[in-house]
Structure formats: structure tokens, C-alpha cells
N, C-alpha and C positions, 0 to 999 in steps of 0.2 A: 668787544662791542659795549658802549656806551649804555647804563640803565632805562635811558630815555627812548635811545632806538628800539629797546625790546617793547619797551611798553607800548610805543606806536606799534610797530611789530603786532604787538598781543590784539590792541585795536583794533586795525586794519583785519585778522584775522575774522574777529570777533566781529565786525562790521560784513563783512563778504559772508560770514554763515549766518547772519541774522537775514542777511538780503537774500540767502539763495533758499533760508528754511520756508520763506515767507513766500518766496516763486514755490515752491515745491505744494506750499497747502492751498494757494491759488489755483494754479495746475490742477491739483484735484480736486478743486471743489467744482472747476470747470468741466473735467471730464465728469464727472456728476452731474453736472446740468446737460451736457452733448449727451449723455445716457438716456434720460427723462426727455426732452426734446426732440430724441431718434423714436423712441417709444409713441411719444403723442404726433408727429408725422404718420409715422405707419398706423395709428387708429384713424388717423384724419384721411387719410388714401382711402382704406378701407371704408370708412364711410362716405366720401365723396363716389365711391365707386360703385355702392349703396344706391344713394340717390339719385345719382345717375341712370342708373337700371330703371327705379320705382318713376323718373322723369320719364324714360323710353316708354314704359307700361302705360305710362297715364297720356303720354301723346296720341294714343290711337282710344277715341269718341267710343269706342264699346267697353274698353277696361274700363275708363272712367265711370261709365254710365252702372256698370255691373259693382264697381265699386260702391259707388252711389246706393246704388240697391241693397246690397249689403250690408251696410252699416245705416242707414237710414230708416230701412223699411220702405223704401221709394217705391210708387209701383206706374207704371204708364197709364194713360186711359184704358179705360176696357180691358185692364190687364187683372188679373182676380191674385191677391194676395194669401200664402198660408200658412199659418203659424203651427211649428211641432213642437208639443211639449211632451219633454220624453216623462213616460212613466215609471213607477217602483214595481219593480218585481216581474210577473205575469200579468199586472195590468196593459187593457189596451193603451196605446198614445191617442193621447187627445190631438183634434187640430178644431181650427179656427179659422172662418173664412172671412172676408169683407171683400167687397165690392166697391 
């Protein structure tokens, strides 16, 4: 064989393993990314599934409104409000009324 065939030879070689090293670290950099991407699907499920529930909860006008109360201090007409503040020790708990 010819010095020149080999050298193409050697080329061609050297061409196909630079092409297939470079699929190879693509390849993984991708399954890298389908890793991370599987991972934030399944928190995204889980929290649409989340919200989903707390949407169910809040469709029905007495969680809402209990909610409401909760976090507000809301209170209806005529409805008497009362605040517990816990005490240290054997002291008694103090409460607070408004009207």
C-alpha cells in the first residue's frame, strides 16, 4: 500500500472517532438534561396536583369564607371576635374581645 493511502486511511480514522467522540459527549450531556427535566415534570405534577385539591377546597363558599377568617381576622356582623394569647409558664392566657 501506497504512503498516501495510509495517511487518508489514518484521516478517515481520525475523522470517524472525532465524530463519534463528539456524538458520545452530546449523548450525555442530553441524558443530563432528560434527567433534570424528568425531575422538574414530577415536582410540576405534584404541585398541579397540589393546587388542584386547595382549587376543590376553595370552590365550596364555607372553606373560602373560613379561610378568609383565618388569615384576616374577618369576622360577620354580630359575630364576636377572640384573640388567645398564650401565656409563660402557670400564668393564666389572656383573651380579647371586640365587638
Amino acid at each position: 500500500m501506497k504512503p498516501w493511502h495510509i495517511a487518508i486511511l489514518v484521516l478517515l480514522i481520525a475523522l470517524f472517532g472525532w465524530v463519534g467522540w463528539n456524538l458520545y459527549e452530546e449523548r450525555r450531556e442530553l441524558s443530563g438534561d432528560l434527567r433534570e427535566l424528568s425531575e422538574k415534570v414530577t415536582a410540576l405534577k405534584t404541585e398541579n396536583e397540589s393546587l388542584s385539591e386547595r382549587i376543590e377546597y376553595f370552590a365550596h363558599s364555607e372553606n373560602l369564607l373560613k379561610e378568609l377568617k383565618s388569615q384576616f381576622n374577618y369576622r360577620s356582623e354580630g359575630e364576636k371576635l377572640i384573640i388567645l394569647v398564650p401565656g409563660t409558664g402557670s400564668e393564666a392566657t389572656g383573651t380579647a374581645t371586640s365587638t
